[in-house]
N, C-alpha and C positions, 0 to 999 in steps of 0.2 A: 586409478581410483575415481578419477572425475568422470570417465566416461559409465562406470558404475554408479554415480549418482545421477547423469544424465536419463540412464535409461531408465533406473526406478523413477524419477521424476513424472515419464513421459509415459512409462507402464500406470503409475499414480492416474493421470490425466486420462489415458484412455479408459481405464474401469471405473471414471466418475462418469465419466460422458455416455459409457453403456450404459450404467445404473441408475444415469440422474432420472427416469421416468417409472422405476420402478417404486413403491408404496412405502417400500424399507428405505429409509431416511440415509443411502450412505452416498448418494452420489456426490454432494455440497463436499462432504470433508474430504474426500479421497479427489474431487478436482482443488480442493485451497492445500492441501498437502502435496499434493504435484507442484501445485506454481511454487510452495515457500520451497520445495527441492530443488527445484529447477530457478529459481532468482539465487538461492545459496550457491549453486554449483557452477553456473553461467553467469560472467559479466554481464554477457551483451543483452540477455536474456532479462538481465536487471536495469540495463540502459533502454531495455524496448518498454518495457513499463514503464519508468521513469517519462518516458516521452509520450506515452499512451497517456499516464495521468497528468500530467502538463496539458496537452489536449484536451480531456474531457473530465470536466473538473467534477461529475456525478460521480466519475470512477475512483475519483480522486479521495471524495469524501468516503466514498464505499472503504477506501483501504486506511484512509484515519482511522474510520471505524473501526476496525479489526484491527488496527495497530494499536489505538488504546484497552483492547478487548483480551488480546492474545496475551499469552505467556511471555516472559520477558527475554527468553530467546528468538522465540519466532514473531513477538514486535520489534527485535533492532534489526532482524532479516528485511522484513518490510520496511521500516523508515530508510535503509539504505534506498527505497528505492521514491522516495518521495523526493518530489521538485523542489527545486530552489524555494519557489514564490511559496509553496506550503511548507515551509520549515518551521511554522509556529509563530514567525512576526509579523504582526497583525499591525494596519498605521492606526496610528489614534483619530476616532471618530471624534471626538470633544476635544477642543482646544485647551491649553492647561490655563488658568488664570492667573498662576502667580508668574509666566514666563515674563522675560523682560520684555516693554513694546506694546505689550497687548494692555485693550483696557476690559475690565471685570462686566463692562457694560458693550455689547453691539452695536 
């Protein structure tokens, strides 16, 4: 069965990449439907993104985007494949005032 969603995956991937210059708008969905086939169907395939967007944080943001965008199946297929460091914890840019230690003034 796996090996039948590897090859729709990669069949997905090749008829975006024919199509992507043609004028009919299908080439974008039939390559982001290949990748979310082929991350679902493939580990390692989801550890190579994962490290791709570790690396390059544009690509990184690219696939936030589309994880908040997408249906809620095909955004937990994607956050599976997000980094550590974008897990959503952000460090506090302002210091908090009431913590103990600090004073309210700089």
């Amino acid at each position: 069965m796996k090996l039948l969603w590897l090859f729709l995956a990669f069949a997905l991937i090749l008829l975006g990449l024919a199509t992507l210059w043609l004028p009919i708008p299908t080439g974008v969905p039939l390559l982001a439907a290949g990748t979310i086939t082929l991350i679902a169907a493939d580990r390692r395939a989801a550890r190579l993104l994962r490290r791709q967007r570790k690396a390059l944080p544009r690509l990184n943001s690219l696939f936030v985007w589309l994880e908040d965008r997408s249906p809620v199946r095909l955004g937990r297929i994607l956050r599976r494949t997000r980094p550590a460091s974008a897990t959503g914890a952000r460090p506090l840019s302002v210091p908090l005032l009431n913590s103990p230690g600090r004073s309210p003034h700089p």
